[in-house]
C-alpha positions in Angstrom: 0.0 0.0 0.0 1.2 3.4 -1.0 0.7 6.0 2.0 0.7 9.8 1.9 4.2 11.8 2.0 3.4 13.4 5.3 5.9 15.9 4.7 4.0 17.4 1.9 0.7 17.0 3.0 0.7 21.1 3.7 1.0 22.5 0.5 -1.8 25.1 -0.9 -3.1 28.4 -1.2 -6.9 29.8 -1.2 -6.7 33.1 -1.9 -9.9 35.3 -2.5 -10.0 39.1 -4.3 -10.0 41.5 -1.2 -12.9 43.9 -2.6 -14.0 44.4 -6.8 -11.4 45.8 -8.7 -11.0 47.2 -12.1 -8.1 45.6 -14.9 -7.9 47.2 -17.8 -7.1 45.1 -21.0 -4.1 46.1 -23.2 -4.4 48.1 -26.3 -4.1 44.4 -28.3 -7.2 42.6 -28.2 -6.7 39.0 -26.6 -3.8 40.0 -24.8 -3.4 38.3 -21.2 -3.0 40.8 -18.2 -2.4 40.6 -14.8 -5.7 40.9 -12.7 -5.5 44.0 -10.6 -6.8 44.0 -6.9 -5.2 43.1 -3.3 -5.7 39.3 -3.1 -5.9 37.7 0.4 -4.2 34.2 0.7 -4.6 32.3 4.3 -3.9 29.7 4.4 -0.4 29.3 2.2 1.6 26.6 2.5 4.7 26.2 0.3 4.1 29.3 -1.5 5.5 33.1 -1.1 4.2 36.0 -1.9 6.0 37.5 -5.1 6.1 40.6 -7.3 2.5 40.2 -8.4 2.5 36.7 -8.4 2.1 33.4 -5.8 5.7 31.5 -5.6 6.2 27.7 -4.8 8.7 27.0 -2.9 8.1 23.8 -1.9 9.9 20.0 -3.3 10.4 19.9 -7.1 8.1 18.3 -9.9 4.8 17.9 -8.2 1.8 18.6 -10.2 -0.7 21.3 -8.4 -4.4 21.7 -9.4 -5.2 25.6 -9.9 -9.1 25.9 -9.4 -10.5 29.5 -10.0 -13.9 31.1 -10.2 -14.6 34.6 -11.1 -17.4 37.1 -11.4 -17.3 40.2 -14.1 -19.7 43.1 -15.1 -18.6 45.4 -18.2 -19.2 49.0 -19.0 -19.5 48.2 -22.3 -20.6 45.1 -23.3 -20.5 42.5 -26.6 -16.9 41.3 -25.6 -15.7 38.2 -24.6 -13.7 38.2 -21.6 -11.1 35.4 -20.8 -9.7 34.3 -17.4 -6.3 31.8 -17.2 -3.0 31.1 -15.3 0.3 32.4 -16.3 3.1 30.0 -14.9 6.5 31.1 -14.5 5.4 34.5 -16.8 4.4 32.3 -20.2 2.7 34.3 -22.6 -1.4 32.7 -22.3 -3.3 33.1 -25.5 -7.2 31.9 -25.2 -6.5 28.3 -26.9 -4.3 27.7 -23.8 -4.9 25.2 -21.2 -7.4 26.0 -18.7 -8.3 29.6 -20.3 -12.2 30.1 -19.8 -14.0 32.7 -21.7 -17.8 33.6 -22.2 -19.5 36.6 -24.0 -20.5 39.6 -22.1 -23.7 40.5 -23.8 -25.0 43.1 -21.7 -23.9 46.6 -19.7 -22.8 46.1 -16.2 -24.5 42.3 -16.2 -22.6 40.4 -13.7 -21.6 36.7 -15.6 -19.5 33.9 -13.8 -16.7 32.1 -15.2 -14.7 29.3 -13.3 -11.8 27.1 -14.2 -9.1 24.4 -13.4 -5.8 24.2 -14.8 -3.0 21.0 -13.5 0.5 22.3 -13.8 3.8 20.4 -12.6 5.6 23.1 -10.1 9.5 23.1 -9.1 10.8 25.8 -6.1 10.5 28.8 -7.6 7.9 29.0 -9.9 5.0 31.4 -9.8 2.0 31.6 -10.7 -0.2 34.5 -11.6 -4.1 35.2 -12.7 -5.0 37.3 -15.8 -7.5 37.9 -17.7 -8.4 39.4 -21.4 -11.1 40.5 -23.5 -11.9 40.6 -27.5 -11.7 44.4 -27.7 -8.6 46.6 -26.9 -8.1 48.9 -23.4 -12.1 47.0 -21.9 -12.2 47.5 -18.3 -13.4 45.0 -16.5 -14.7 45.1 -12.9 -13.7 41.8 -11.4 -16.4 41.4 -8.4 -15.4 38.2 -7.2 -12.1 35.7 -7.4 -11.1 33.0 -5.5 -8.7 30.4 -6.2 -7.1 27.4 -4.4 -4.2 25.7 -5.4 -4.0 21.7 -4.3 -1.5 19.0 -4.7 -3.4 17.3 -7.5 -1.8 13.4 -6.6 -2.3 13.0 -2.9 -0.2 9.7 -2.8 3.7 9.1 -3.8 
């Protein structure tokens, strides 16, 4: 029988948007952004706080599930907006892994988006959250966010 690595057993984040914020989009359409706001993360285990990203800094080469959910109202609407996970700074596009979009139909509607994305971690990594939308310079109030971040194999 195969038992759990007690040593790594506390590894995670949950980490929630502090209040709604506003990003604003780049001047390219589909271009990933950082998502603006004070984000609150307790508890965090083998993670750091970074320059606008979460840091692992736990054992090498272990696969973590990033689970996010997210609500959005636009100004403006008829855009699609896109959520996903940078790791280590790679350039997202909305074909990448884990990326979840929908179409903002209507002014200041609030729609909900949620995702998952499995990534393989080593110290030092980091992870950040980003979002884009199908028109240039949109800003979008993010309401709501909360993520948590899981060892995804709970067994060695």
């Amino acid at each position: 029988m195969i038992g759990i690595d007690r040593s790594l057993s506390k590894l995670g984040v949950y980490a929630y948007l502090a209040s709604p914020t506003d990003t604003t989009t780049t001047t390219t359409p589909d271009e990933f952004t950082p998502i603006s706001g004070v984000f609150t993360n307790d508890p965090i285990e083998g993670f750091a706080l970074g320059a606008g990203a979460l840091v692992y800094d736990g054992v090498d080469n272990i696969y973590f599930e990033i689970d996010w959910h997210a609500a959005f109202k636009l100004s403006n609407a008829n855009k699609t907006i896109h959520f996903g996970v940078s790791i280590n700074g790679a350039t997202i596009t909305t074909a990448s892994t884990g990326v979840v979009g929908t179409f903002a139909k209507n002014n200041n509607q609030t729609y909900a988006v949620s995702g998952t994305q499995v990534a393989k971690l080593s110290k030092g990594d980091t992870i950040q959250l980003q979002i884009t939308s199908s028109s240039a310079s949109s800003t979008i109030t993010v309401e709501h966010f909360t993520t948590t971040i899981n060892r995804f194999f709970v067994t060695n």
